[in-house]
C-alpha positions in Angstrom: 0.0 0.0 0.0 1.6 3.7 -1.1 1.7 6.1 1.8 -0.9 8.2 0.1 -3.5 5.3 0.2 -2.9 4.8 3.6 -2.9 8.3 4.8 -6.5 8.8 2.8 -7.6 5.6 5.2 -6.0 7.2 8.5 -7.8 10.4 7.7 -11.6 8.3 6.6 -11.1 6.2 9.8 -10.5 9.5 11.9 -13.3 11.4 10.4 -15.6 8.5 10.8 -14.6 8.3 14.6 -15.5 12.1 15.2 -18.7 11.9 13.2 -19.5 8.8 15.5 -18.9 11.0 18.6 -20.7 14.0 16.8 -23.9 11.7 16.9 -23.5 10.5 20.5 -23.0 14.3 21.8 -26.1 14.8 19.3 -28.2 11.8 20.7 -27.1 12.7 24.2 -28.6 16.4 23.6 -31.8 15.4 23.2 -31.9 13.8 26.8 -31.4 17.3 28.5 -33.5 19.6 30.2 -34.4 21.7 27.8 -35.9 24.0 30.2 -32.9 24.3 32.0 -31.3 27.0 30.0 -27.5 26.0 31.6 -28.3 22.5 30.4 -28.8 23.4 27.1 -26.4 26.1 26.9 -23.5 23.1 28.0 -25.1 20.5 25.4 -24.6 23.2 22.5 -20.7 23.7 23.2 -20.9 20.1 23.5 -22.5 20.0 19.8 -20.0 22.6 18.3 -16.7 20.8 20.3 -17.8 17.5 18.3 -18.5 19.4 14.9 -15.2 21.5 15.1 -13.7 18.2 15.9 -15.2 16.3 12.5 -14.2 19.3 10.1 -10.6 19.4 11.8 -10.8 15.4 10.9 -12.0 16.3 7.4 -9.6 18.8 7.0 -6.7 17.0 7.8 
């Protein structure tokens, strides 16, 4: 296998990882209080931690 080809399977594998924790953070958010405006304010950094973690997957 060339480096390139496994580099492009590093980064797939790596970008499938944080969209799999982008989905549990998302699944997780709908569990919250959504009354509780500290609940949601800490599930929404939550969200945008995971997000900015799958484009910095993608972009690499």
């Amino acid at each position: 296998m060339t480096p390139d080809v496994t580099r492009r399977i590093e980064r797939a594998a790596s970008a499938a990882d944080a969209a799999d924790r982008a989905r549990a953070v998302l699944e997780a958010s709908e569990r919250i209080d959504h009354a509780d405006p500290l609940a949601v304010q800490v599930a929404f950094g939550r969200l945008q931690g995971a997000i900015d973690n799958l484009l910095d997957a993608l972009d690499s």
